[in-house]
C-alpha positions, 0 to 999 in steps of 0.5 A: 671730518666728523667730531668723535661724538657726531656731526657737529649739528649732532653735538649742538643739540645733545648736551642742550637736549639733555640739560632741558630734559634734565630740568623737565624730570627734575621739576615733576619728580621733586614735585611728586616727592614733595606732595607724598612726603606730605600727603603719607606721614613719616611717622604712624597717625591714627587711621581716623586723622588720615581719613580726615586729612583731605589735603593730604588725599589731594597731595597724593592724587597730585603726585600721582598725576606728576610721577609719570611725566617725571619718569618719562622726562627722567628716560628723555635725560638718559637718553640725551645724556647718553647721546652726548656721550657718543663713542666715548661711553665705557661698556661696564659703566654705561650697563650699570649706568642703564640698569640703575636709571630703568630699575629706577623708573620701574621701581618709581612707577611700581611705587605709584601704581602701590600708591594709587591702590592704597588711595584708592582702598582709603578712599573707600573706607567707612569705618576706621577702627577696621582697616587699621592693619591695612592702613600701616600696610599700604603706609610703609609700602609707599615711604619702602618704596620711596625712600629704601629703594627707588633712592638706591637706584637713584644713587647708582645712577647718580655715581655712575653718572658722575663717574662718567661725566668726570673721566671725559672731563665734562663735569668740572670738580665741584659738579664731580663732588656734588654728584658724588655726595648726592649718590652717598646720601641716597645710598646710606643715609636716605632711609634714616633721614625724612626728606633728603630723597629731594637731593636727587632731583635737585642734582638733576635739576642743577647738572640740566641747568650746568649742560645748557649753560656750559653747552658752547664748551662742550661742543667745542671739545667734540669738534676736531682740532682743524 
């Protein structure tokens, strides 16, 4: 008789897949948003300063190199975690639980593709008292994207997420609260407050490290009583 879940070799390899997938997307994400946070000023410089910033064209050209990876370990972690769940999934929080994590990875990717332009475009300029209005252009559409809304995206797939693991009781209460607090920041504070989209990262980063570690326990809750 099988586990409500799959077979038991199935519910070995969920939970352990997804916390690995979890650290993977969670190293080259937090990595990307790091290397723009640093590479694109929060606040407005001199075009002449940034043509002169080198590292700061290196950083970006780095971020740009990890963003992909991220997004595609990021569907590898969707994928496993909603594997995991199995039969048990709620329709209505498993849609928004889809749509949030997509949205969010197409927004990620249209951010890098923005990016990549404005780079590029940079990376061709002679003079800088030209491109003035194009360089705070290109500027606050990669910081729009980055911190308005690919984060709420983040945020609902973060709540939703937390919601989920919480009614099948795999989260215990102080992973419920964290996940809880990470979607409220990404949904209200990110935009006003420089850095604090590294908290989803870190919140994938720490539920991947909790489902490999506590992967025995959550096997033995889809096995079937005998």
């Amino acid at each position: 008789m099988q586990g409500i879940a799959g077979s038991p070799a199935k519910a070995l390899r969920t939970p352990r897949a997804a916390g690995a997938a979890g650290i993977l997307a969670a190293l080259p994400l937090g990595g990307a948003m790091i290397l723009v946070r640093r590479a694109v000023p929060h606040q407005p410089i001199g075009a002449a300063a940034y043509l002169a910033d080198a590292a700061g064209h290196h950083a970006l050209r780095v971020a740009l190199v990890l963003l992909p990876f991220g997004g595609i370990f990021f569907l590898w972690f969707m994928g496993a975690v909603r594997d995991s769940i199995g039969a048990r999934e709620d329709r209505f929080f498993a849609t928004v639980f889809l749509g949030a994590g997509l949205l969010f990875v197409a927004t990620l990717f249209v951010f890098g593709a923005a990016a990549d332009a404005f780079l590029t475009t940079i990376g061709t300029m002679r003079d800088p008292s030209r491109p003035m209005a194009f360089w705070h252009y290109g500027r606050h559409l990669t910081l729009a994207l980055l911190t308005e809304y690919a984060p709420r995206m983040a945020a609902v797939f973060t709540l939703t997420t937390t919601t989920i693991m919480t009614r099948l009781g795999i989260f215990p209460r102080w992973l419920s609260w964290l996940g809880y607090l990470v979607g409220l920041v990404l949904l209200l504070v990110v935009s006003h407050v420089a850095w604090s989209e590294i908290v989803f990262p870190v919140w994938i980063l720490i539920v991947g490290c909790f489902l490999i570690a506590a992967h025995p326990r959550l096997i033995s809750a889809d096995l079937p009583n005998k």
